[in-house]
C-alpha positions in Angstrom: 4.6 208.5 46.3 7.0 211.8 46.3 9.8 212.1 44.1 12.7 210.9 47.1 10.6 207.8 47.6 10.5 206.8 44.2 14.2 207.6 43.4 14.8 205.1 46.7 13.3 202.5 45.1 15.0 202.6 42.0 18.0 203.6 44.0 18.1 199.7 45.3 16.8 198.1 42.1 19.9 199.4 40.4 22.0 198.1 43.1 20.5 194.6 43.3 20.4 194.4 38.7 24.4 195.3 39.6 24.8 192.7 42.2 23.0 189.8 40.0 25.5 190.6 37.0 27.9 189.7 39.4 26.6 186.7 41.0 24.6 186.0 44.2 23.1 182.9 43.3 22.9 180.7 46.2 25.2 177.9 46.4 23.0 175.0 47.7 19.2 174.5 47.6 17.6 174.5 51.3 13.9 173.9 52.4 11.3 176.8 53.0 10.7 177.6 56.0 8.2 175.7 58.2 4.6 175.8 57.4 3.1 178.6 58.9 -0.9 180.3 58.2 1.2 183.9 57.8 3.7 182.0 55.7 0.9 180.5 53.8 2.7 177.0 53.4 1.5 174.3 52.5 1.8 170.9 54.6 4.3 168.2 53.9 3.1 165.4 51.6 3.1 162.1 53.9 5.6 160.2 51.9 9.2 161.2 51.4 9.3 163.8 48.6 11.0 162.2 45.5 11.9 165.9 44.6 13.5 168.8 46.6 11.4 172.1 46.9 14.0 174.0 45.4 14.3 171.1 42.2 10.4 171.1 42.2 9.9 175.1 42.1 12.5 174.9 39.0 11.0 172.3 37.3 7.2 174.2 37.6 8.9 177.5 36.0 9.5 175.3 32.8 6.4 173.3 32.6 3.8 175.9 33.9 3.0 179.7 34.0 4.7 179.8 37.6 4.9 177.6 40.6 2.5 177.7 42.9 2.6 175.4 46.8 -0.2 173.0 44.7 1.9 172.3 42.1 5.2 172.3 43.9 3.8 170.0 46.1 2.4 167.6 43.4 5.8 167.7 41.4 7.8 166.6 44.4 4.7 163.9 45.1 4.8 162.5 41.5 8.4 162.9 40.4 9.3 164.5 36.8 8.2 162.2 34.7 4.8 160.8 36.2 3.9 164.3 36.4 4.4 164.8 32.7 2.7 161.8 32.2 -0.4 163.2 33.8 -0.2 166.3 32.0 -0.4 164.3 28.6 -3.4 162.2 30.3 -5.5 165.4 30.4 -8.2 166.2 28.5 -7.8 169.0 25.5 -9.9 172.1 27.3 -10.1 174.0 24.4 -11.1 178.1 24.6 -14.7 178.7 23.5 -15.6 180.2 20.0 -19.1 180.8 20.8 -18.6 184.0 22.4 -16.0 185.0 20.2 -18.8 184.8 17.4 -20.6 187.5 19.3 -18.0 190.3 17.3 -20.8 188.9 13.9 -23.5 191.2 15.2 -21.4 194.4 14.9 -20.5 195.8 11.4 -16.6 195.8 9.6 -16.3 199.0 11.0 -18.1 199.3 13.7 -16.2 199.9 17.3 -16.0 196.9 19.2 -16.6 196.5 23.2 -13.7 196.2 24.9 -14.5 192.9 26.5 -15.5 191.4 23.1 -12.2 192.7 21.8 -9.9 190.9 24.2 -12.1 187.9 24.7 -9.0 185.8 23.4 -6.2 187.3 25.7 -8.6 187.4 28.4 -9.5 183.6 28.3 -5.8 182.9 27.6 -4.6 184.5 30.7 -7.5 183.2 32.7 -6.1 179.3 31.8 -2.6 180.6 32.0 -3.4 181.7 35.8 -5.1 178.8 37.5 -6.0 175.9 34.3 -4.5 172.6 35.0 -3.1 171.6 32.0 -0.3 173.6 32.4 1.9 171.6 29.9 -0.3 171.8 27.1 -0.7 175.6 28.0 2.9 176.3 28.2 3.9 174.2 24.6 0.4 176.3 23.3 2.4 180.0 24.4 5.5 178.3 22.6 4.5 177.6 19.7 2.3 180.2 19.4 6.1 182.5 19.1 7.2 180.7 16.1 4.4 179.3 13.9 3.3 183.0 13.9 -0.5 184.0 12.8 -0.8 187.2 14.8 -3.9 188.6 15.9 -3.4 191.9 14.0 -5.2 190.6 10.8 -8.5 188.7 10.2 -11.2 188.9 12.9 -11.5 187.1 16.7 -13.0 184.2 15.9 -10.7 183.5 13.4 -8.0 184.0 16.2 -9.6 182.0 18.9 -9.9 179.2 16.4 -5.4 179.5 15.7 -4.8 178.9 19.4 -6.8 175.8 19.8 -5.5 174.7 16.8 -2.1 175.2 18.6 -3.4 173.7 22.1 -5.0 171.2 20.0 -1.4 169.8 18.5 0.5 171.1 21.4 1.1 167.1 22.3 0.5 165.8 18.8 2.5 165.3 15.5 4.7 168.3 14.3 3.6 167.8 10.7 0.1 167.2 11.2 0.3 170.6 13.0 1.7 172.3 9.7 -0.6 170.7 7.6 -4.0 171.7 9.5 -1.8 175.0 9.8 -1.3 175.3 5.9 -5.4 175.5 5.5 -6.5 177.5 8.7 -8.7 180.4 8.0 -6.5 182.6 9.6 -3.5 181.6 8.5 -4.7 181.9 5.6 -5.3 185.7 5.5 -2.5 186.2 8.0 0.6 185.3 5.4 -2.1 185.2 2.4 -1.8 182.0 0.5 -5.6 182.6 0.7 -4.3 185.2 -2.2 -2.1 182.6 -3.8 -2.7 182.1 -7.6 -0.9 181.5 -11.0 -0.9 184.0 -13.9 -3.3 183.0 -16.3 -5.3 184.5 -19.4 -8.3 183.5 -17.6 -7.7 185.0 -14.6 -6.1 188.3 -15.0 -6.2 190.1 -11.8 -4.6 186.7 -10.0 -0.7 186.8 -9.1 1.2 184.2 -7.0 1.9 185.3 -3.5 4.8 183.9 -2.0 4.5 184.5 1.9 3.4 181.7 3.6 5.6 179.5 0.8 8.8 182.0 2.2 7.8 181.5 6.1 6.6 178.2 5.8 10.6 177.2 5.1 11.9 179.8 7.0 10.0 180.3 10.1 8.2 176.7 10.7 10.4 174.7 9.6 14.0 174.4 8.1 15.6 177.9 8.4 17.8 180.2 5.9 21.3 178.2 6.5 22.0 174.4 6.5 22.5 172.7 10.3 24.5 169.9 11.5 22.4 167.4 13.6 23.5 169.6 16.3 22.1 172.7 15.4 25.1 174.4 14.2 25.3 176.0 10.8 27.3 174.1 8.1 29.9 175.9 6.1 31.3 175.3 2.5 35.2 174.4 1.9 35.7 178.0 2.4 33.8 178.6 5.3 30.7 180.2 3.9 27.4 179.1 5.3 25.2 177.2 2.9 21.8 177.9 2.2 18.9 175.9 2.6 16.8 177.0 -0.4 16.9 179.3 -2.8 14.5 181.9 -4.3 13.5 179.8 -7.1 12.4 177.2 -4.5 10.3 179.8 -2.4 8.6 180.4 -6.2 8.4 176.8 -6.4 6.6 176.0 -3.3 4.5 179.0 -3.7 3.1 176.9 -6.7 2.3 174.3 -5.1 0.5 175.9 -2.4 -1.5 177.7 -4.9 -5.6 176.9 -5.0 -6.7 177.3 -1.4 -9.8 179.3 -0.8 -12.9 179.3 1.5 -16.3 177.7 1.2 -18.4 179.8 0.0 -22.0 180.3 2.4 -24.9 182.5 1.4 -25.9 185.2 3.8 -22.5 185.1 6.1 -22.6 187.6 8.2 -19.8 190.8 7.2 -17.1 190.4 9.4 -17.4 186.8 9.1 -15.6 187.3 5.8 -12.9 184.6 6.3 -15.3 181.4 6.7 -13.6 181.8 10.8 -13.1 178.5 12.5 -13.8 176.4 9.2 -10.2 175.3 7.0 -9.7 176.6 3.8 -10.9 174.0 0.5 -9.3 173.6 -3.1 -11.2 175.4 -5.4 -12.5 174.2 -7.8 -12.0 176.4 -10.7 -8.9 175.4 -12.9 -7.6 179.0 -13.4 -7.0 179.4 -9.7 -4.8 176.4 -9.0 -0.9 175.6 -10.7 -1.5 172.2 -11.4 2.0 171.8 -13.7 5.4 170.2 -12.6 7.1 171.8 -10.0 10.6 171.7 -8.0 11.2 172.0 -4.8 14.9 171.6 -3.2 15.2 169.2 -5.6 11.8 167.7 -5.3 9.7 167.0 -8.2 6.1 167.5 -8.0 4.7 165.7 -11.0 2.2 167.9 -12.9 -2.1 166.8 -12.7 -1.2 166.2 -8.7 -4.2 167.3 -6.6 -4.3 170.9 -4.2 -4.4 168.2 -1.2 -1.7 165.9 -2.8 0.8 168.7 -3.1 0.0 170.2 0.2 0.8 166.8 1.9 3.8 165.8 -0.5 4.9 169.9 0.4 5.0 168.9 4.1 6.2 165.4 4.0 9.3 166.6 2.1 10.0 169.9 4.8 9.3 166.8 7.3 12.2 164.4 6.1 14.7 167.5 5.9 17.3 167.2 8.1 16.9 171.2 9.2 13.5 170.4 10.6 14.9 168.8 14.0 17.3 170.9 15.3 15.2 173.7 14.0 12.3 173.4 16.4 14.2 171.0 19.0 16.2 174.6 19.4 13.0 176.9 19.8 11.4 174.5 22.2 14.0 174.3 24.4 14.7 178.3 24.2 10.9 178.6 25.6 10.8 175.8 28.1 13.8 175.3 29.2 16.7 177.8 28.3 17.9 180.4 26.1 21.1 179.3 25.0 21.3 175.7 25.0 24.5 173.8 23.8 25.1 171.8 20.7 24.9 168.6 22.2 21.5 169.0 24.2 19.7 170.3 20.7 21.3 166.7 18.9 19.8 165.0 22.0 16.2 166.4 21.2 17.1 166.3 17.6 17.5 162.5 17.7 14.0 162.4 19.5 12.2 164.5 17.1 13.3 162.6 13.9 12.8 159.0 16.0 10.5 158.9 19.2 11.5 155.2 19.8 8.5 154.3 17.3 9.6 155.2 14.0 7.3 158.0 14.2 8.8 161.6 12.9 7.5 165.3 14.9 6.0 163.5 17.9 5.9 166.4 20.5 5.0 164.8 23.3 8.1 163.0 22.8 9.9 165.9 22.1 8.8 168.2 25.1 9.7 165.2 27.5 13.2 165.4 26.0 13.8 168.6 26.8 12.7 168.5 30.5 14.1 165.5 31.2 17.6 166.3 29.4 20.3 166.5 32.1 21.5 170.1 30.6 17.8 170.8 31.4 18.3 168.7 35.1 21.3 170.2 36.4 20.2 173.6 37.9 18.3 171.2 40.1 20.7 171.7 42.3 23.0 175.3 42.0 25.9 173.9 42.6 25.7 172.0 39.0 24.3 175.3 36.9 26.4 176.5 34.4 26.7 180.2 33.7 24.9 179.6 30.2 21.7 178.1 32.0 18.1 179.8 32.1 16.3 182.2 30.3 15.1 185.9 31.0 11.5 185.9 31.6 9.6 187.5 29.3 7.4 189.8 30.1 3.9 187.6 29.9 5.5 184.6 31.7 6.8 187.3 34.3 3.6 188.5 34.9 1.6 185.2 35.0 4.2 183.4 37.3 3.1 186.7 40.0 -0.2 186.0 39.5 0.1 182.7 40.2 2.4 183.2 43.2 -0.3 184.8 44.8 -2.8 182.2 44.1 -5.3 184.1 42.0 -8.2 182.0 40.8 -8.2 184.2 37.0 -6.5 187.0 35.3 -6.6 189.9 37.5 -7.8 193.5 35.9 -6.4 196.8 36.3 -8.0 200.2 37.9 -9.1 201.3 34.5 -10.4 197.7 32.9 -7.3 196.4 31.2 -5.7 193.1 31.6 -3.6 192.4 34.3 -0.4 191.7 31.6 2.5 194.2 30.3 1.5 196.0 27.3 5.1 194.9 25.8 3.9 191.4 25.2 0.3 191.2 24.9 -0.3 187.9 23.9 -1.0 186.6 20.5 -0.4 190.4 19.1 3.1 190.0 17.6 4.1 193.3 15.3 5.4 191.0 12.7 5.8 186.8 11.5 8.8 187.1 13.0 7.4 187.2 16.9 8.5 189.0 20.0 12.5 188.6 19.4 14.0 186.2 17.3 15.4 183.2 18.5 19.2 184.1 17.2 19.1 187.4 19.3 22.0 187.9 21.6 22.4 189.0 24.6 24.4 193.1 24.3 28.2 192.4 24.7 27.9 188.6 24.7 28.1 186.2 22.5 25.7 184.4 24.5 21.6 183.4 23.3 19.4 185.9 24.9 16.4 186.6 22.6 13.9 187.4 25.3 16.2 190.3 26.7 15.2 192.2 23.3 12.1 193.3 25.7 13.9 194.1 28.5 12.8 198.0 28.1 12.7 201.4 30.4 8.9 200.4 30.1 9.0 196.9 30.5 10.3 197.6 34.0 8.6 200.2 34.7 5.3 197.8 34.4 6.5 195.2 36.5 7.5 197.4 39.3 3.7 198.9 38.8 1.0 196.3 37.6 0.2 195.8 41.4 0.3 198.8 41.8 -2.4 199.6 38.8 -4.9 197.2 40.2 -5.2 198.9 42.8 -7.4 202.2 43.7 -7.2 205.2 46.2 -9.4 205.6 49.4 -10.1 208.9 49.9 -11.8 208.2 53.3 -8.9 206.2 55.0 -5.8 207.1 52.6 -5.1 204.0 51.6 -4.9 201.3 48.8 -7.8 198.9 48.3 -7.0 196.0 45.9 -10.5 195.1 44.9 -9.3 193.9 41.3 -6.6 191.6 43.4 -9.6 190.2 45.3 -12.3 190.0 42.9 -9.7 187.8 40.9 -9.1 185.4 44.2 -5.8 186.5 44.5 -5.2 185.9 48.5 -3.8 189.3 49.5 -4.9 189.2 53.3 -2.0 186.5 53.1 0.8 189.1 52.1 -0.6 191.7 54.6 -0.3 189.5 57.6 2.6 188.3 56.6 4.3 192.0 56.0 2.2 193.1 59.5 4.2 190.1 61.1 7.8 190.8 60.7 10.2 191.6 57.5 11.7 188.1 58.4 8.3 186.1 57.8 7.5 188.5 54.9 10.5 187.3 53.3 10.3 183.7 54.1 6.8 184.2 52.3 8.4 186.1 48.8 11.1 183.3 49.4 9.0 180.2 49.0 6.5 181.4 46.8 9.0 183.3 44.0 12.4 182.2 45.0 12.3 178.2 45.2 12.7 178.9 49.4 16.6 180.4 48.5 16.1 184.3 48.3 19.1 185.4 47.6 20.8 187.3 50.9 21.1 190.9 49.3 17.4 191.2 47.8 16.2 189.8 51.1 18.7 192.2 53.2 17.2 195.3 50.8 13.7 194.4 51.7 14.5 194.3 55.2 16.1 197.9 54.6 13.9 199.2 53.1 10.4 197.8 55.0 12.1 199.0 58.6 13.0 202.4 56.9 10.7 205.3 59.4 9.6 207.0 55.7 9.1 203.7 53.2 8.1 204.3 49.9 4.1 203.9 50.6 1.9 204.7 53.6 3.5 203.1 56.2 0.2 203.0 57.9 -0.8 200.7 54.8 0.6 197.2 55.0 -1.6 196.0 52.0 0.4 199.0 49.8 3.5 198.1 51.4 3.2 194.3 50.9 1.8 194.8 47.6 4.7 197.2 46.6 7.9 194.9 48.6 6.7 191.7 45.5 6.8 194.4 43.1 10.1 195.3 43.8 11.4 192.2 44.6 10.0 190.2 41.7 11.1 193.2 39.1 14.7 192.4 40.3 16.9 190.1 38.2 17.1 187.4 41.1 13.4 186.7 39.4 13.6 188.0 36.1 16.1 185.3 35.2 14.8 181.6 35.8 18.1 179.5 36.1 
């Protein structure tokens, strides 16, 4: 592509992010067009849809790595709720260890295969593209950004053996989730409690370690400042924010977590160092454990109490806080559902996390229907109720798995040179820091408004979502065009696109419209494309409708109209 071409492109991208700041939603849902095999559509269900398309397509980006015509289809079939239901009915299709396992037979500095290496991302993306449990998958990736235990520490199968721990209590009980949490392997190395021990004169080189004690409170579970029911922060008399603990509590609760190590077994192999994929046990020699009286936001821990007995009396008390609900009622509904809800839909959750109608505290499968269901959640269902403070940027993994999807690939796709068909801003489960991607208190620049995921909105960011179709492609020397073997060998349907784009810009667009844009394309992106695909020198061979398709859903889907889910 010459210089001109590209600067054309980008020309239009600029004008389209400056016409979405402005506006140019539409102002009433309308059906896709009529099936058609170059449109790709699916047929009407028999019975009346209890959904509309454009309600059902909003509903899938919430519940699922991206819509697709099955699940649209299904949704509008089923209804909301049935189809949650369902989703909760599934069985637990948890990501294999056994291969992960393979990493044993290579030494603790040894250089890895690349396909061993990202066996965890890959089969992650793979589930994230075409698994049916889409719910449990989508609560999994949520999680996953705020009960942190990166993959930059400790060894794969350690990793793999995190995430199903995640998927496992994706639909389970928020505290039983901490406490398997508290003793995991990984998590263990990852924020070191596996480190954690008392001063003693018989064991000299030991030291507390006060990590996963710190992040424990203010990460998983309560937060720095006091909230209201609601969320919002309480303030003292003179309108200073309180504090949930103090320092002396994080040394506290670092005491109590103190005696955790791993089984010991003769003849382990090097890198499986960390026991991987088996939890963490007391130990049982007295110098390693701080078995005295302790005091914990007020708390007491009698002294002579057990390793497990303070563990589970630790998270029963962060349980019964009153920080605990509208802390991770917030964060759920920032990664579902949107990024800055109000006050009154976190109290709603709230209420549902402390009580599912049972008496029963943390239920999540209680929790994640409240925020779907919630009619702040509801009411972009149809554009004319949205409010200016609904939906969420789409990060960058969710961005690239909802194309995927769109185009009905069958697994994660792979680049020309053998990477993984995801933006290198986000790769999953490789957070910097315990503190994710973007923290959910970021703000959007110049607004007072939430907006954590725009903190990777970057120069490169874009640049690798106008280009990851583009990168799985390659160069034919013979008949100067693009081949997309990567897109094929991963089931994507690309002959789809090309007859489509071969057809007309008009059924082309009906075709991005439906699949990516809930069948309501906005009129100026779907003008642009028309501009631009009836332009005598496009931006691609224009004796190449497979690069032209291919480089049309790039731009369109790299355009705000997509990159923010309402």
């Amino acid at each position: 592509m010459t210089h001109h071409r590209i600067a054309n492109v980008a020309a239009v991208v600029l004008s389209c992010l400056l016409v979405a700041c402005g506006g140019g939603e539409p102002t009433a849902p309308e059906s896709p067009a009529a099936p058609s095999p170059s449109a790709g559509q699916v047929a009407a269900p028999a019975a009346a849809p209890k959904v509309s398309f454009y309600a059902a397509s909003r509903f899938a980006e919430q519940v699922s790595f991206g819509a697709t015509p099955s699940l649209v289809a299904e949704i509008q079939a089923k209804g909301y709720e049935k189809w949650i239901d369902d989703q909760f009915a599934l069985p637990l299709t948890s990501i294999d260890i056994k291969p992960a396992e393979a990493i044993y037979a290579y030494g603790q500095n040894a250089q890895v295969p690349q396909e061993l290496g990202t066996y965890l991302e890959r089969e992650f993306g793979n589930r994230a593209v075409s698994g049916n449990d889409q719910l449990r998958l989508r609560v999994t990736w949520s999680l996953s950004q705020f009960v942190v235990a990166a993959a930059t520490k400790g060894e794969l199968p350690g990793w793999v053996n995190w995430t199903n721990l995640l998927h496992r209590h994706a639909f389970g009980r928020y505290g039983e989730l901490l406490r398997e949490a508290s003793v995991d392997s990984h998590m263990g190395t990852y924020l070191d409690n596996d480190q954690n021990r008392p001063k003693s004169a018989e064991c000299q080189h030991c030291a507390p370690n006060e990590n996963y004690a710190r992040e424990l409170m203010q990460l998983f579970t309560v937060g720095v400042l006091k909230l209201n029911a609601d969320g919002t922060p309480q303030r003292d008399s003179r309108g200073r924010f309180l504090e949930t603990y103090t320092q002396a509590d994080v040394e506290e609760l670092a005491r109590v977590l103190t005696g955790w190590t791993r089984e010991y077994v003769p003849g382990r192999p090097q890198r499986n160092w960390g026991n991987w994929g088996q939890p963490m046990i007391p130990s049982t020699w007295p110098p390693e454990r701080d078995a005295g009286r302790k005091v914990v936001m007020g708390t007491v821990f009698p002294a002579g109490q057990s390793t497990e007995k303070d563990l589970d009396d630790a998270i029963a008390l962060l349980m019964a806080h009153p920080n605990v609900a509208p802390f991770v009622s917030l964060r759920l509904i920032q990664h579902l559902v949107k990024s800055d809800p109000s006050p009154a839909y976190i109290a709603r959750v709230g209420a549902k996390f402390r009580d599912n109608g049972k008496g029963v505290a943390g239920d999540l499968k209680a929790v994640v229907k409240a925020v779907l269901l919630d009619a702040e959640a509801r009411r972009g269902d149809n554009p004319n109720g949205a409010s200016a403070a609904d939906g969420k940027f789409r990060e960058p993994f969710l961005h690239n798995m909802a194309m995927w999807r769109g185009l009905n690939c069958t697994k994660l796709p792979r680049t020309n040179w053998g990477g993984l068909g995801f933006s290198g801003t986000q790769q999953p489960f490789r957070q910097s820091s315990v503190f994710s991607f973007y923290a959910p208190t970021d703000r959007a620049p110049g607004s007072n408004l939430l907006a954590p995921e725009q903190r990777l909105l970057t120069a490169e960011d874009i640049r690798n979502r106008l280009g990851l179709l583009e990168w799985s492609s390659v160069w034919d020397n013979q008949t100067n065009t693009r081949r997309y073997p990567d897109l094929e060998a991963a089931g994507c349907n690309v002959e789809q696109w090309r007859a489509a784009f071969v057809n007309s810009p008009r059924v082309f667009n009906d075709l991005l419209s439906a699949r990516f844009f809930r069948g309501v394309m906005p009129p100026t992106l779907r003008s642009n494309i028309e501009q631009i695909m009836r332009e005598p020198w496009p931006p691609w061979n224009k004796d190449d409708p497979f690069e032209g398709a291919m480089r049309m859903i790039g731009f369109a889907l790299a355009t705000p109209y997509f990159g923010v889910s309402k």
